[in-house]
C-alpha positions as CSV (number, residue, x, y, z in Angstrom):
1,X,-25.4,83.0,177.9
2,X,-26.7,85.8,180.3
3,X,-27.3,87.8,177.4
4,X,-29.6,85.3,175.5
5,X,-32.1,85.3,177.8
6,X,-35.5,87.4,177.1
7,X,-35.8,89.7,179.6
8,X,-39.5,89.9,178.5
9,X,-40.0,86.1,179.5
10,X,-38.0,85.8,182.4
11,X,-40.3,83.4,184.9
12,X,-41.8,84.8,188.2
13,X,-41.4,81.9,190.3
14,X,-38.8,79.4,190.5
15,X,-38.9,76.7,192.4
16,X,-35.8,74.5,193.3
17,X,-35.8,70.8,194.5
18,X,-31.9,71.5,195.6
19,X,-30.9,67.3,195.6
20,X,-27.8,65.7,195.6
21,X,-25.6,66.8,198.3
22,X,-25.2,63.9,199.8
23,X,-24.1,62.1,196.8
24,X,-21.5,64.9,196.2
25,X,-19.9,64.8,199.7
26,X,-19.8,60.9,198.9
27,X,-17.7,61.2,195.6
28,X,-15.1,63.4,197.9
29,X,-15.0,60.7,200.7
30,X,-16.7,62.5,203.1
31,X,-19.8,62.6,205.7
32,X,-23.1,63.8,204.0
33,X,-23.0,66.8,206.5
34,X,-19.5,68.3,204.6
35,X,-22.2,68.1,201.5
36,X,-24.7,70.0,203.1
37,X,-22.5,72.8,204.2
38,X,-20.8,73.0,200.9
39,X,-24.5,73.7,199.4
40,X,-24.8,77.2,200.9
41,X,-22.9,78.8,198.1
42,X,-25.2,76.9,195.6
43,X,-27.5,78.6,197.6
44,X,-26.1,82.5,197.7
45,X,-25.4,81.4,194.1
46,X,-29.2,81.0,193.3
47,X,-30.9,83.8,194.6
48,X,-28.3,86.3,193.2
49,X,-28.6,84.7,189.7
50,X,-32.6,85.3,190.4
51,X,-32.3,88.8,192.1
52,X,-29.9,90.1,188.8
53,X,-32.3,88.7,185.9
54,X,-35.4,90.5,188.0
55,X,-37.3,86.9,189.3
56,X,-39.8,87.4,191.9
57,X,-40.0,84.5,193.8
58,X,-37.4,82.0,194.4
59,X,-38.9,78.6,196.5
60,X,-36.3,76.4,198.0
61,X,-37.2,73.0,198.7
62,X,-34.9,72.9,201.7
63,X,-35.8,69.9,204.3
64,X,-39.1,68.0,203.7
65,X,-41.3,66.5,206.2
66,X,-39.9,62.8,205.1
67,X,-36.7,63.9,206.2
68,X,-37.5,63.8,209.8
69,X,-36.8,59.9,209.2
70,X,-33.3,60.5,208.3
71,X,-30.5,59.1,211.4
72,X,-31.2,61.6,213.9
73,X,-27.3,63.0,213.7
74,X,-27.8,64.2,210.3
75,X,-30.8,66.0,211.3
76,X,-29.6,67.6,214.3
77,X,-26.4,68.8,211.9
78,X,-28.7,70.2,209.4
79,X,-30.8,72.1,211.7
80,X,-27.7,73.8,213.2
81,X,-26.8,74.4,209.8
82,X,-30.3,76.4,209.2
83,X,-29.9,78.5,212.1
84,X,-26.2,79.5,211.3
85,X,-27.2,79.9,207.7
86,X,-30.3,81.9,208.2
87,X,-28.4,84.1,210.9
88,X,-25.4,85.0,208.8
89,X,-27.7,85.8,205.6
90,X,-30.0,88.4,207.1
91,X,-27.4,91.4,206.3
92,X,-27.0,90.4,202.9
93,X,-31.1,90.3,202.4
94,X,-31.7,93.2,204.0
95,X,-28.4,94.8,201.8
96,X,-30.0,93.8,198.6
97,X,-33.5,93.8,199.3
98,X,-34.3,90.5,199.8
99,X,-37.4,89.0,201.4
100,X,-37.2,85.9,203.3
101,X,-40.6,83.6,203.5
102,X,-41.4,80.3,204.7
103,X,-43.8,77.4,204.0
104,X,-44.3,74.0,206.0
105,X,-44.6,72.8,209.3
106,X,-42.1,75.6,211.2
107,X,-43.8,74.7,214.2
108,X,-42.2,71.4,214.4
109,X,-38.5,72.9,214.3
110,X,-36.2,73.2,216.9
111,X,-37.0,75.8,219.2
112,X,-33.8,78.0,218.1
113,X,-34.2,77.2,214.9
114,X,-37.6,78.2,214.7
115,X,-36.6,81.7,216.2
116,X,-33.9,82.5,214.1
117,X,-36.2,81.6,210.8
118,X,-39.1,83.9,212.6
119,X,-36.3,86.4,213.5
120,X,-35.4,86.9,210.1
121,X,-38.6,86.6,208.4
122,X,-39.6,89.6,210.5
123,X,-36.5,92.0,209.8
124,X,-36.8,91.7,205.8
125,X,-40.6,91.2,205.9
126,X,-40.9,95.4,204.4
127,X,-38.1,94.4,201.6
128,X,-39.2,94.9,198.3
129,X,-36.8,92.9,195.8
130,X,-36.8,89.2,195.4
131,X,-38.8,87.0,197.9
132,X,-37.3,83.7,198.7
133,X,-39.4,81.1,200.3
134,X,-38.2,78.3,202.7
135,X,-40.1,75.2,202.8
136,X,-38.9,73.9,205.7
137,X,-40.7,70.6,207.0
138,X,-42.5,70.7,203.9
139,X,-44.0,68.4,201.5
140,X,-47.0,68.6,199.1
141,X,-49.7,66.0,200.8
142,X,-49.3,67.3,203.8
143,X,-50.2,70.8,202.8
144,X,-53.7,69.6,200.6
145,X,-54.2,67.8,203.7
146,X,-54.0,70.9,205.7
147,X,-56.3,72.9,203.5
148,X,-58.9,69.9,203.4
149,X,-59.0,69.8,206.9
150,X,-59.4,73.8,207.6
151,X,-62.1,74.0,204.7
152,X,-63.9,71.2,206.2
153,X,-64.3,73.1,209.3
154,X,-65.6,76.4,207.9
155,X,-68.2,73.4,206.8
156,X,-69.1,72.7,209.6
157,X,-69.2,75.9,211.3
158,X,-71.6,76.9,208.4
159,X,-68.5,79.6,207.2
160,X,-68.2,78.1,203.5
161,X,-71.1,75.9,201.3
162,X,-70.2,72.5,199.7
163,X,-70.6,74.1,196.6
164,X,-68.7,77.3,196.9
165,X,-65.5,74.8,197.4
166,X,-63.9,75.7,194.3
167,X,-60.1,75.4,193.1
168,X,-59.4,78.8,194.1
169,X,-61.0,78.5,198.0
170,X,-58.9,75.0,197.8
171,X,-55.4,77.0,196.6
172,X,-56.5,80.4,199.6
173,X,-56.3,78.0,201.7
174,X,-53.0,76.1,200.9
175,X,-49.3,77.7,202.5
176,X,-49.0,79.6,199.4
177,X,-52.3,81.4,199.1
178,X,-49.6,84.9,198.6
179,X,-47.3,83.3,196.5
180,X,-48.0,82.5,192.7
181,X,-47.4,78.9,191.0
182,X,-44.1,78.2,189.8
183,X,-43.7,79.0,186.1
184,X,-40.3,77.2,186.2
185,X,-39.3,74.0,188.4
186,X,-35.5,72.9,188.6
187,X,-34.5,69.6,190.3
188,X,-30.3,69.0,190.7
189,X,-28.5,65.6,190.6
190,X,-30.7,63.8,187.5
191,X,-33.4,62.4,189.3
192,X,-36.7,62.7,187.4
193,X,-39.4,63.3,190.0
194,X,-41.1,66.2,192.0
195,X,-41.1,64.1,195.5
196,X,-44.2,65.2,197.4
197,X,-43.0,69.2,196.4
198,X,-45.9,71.7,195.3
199,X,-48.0,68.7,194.4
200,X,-51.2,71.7,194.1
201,X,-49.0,74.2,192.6
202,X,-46.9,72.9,189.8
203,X,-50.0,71.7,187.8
204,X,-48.4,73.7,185.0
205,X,-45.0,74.3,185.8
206,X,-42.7,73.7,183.6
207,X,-40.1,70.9,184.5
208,X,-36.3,71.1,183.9
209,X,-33.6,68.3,185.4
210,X,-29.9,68.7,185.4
211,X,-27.3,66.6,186.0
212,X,-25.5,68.8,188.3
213,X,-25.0,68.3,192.3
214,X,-26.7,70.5,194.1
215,X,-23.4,72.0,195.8
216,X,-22.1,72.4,192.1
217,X,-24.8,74.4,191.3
218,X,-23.6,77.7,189.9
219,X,-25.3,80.9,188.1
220,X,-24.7,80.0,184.6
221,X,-26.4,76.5,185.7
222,X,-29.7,79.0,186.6
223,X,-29.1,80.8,183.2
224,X,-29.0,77.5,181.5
225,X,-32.4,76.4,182.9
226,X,-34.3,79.7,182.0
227,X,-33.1,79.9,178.3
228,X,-34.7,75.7,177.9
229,X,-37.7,77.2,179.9
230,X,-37.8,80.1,177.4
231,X,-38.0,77.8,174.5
232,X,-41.0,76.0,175.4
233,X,-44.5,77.1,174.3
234,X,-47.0,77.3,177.6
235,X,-50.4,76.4,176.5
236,X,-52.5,75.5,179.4
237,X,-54.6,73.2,177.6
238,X,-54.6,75.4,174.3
239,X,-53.6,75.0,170.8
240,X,-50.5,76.2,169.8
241,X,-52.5,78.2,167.2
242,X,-54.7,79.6,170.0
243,X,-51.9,81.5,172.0
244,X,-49.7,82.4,169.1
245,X,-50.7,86.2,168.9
246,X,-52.8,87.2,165.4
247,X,-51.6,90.4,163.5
């Protein structure tokens, strides 16, 4: 399938709402934690699959700010699992290039966590190669709320007029103000919603659900996703006729 796709049209930006771990370590009889652990090689999986076909960005939707409310023992073994993760991954980024990034609320991790994530956003900050983006303590409302509330204080301070608040002061002033939309979004384990992810940012992403687990989640299931997003026509609000190229 690898060879199918258009190397012309490969998308910039993928985003990935990674669901369905817990469901997986279910179906084996286990604790959702064994799920969660088993998901790092859907990870590894993922950003090699991007790195080879030449993708830019790769976002990972990896722990939103709703799951604060999960029981606190599943939280506590997920945030170890971030720190191991993160720590045993930077020689591989920095071995092929990789840039790590980060959007959301780091400042409300656990202290260790939060300096391993800085630690290795700092070593592979002067890669050049494929930049993945954690959101960590993320979610989509909470970021536009962000924005509003720093754009209403350059108001204030007489830094910014009402009326030079347009969409592209609102989006400099989101998380990802360096990072460009998501062309593609993929969301694991069939459910069919975005859940508070990139609410600003995906206004013309195009959307692509699989039934796979997250921790099933394999390059070929990547490959499968671009080729669909490859058949779809992007029009922004055009015609068909109006993008289709005139000889």
């Amino acid at each position: 399938m690898k060879e199918s796709i258009d190397k012309d049209k490969i998308p910039q930006h993928i985003a990935i709402i990674m669901d369905g771990n817990g469901r997986w370590a279910q179906k084996k009889g286990a604790m959702r934690i064994f799920g969660h652990k088993n998901a790092i090689a859907a990870v590894r999986e993922a950003i090699e699959g991007s790195a080879e076909l030449g993708v830019k960005y790769l976002t990972l939707y990896a722990f939103s700010t709703e799951n604060w409310s999960r029981p606190e023992d599943e939280v506590s073994a997920l945030m170890e699992l971030l720190v191991d993760s993160i720590a045993q991954e930077v020689p591989t980024m920095m071995k092929n290039n990789i840039r790590l990034l980060a959007i959301g609320d780091t400042e409300s991790l656990p202290r260790r966590a939060k300096q391993k994530l800085d630690e290795a956003i700092g070593l592979t900050s002067k890669n050049t190669g494929l930049s993945v983006v954690l959101a960590l303590s993320y979610s989509g409302r909470w970021e536009i709320q962000n924005a509003i509330h720093s754009i209403v204080k350059k108001v204030e301070a007489k830094q910014l007029q009402i009326e030079d608040i347009t969409q592209e002061v609102i989006a400099s002033h989101l998380n990802t103000k360096d990072i460009p939309d998501p062309e593609l979004l993929i969301r694991t384990s069939g459910e069919i919603r975005i859940s508070n992810f990139l609410l600003w940012q995906l206004a013309y992403t195009e959307l692509y659900f699989t039934e796979v687990l997250w921790p099933d989640f394999r390059k070929e299931h990547l490959v499968e996703a671009i080729l669909d997003y490859q058949k779809r026509e992007r029009r922004f609000g055009k015609t068909g006729a109006q993008i289709k190229p005139k000889f």
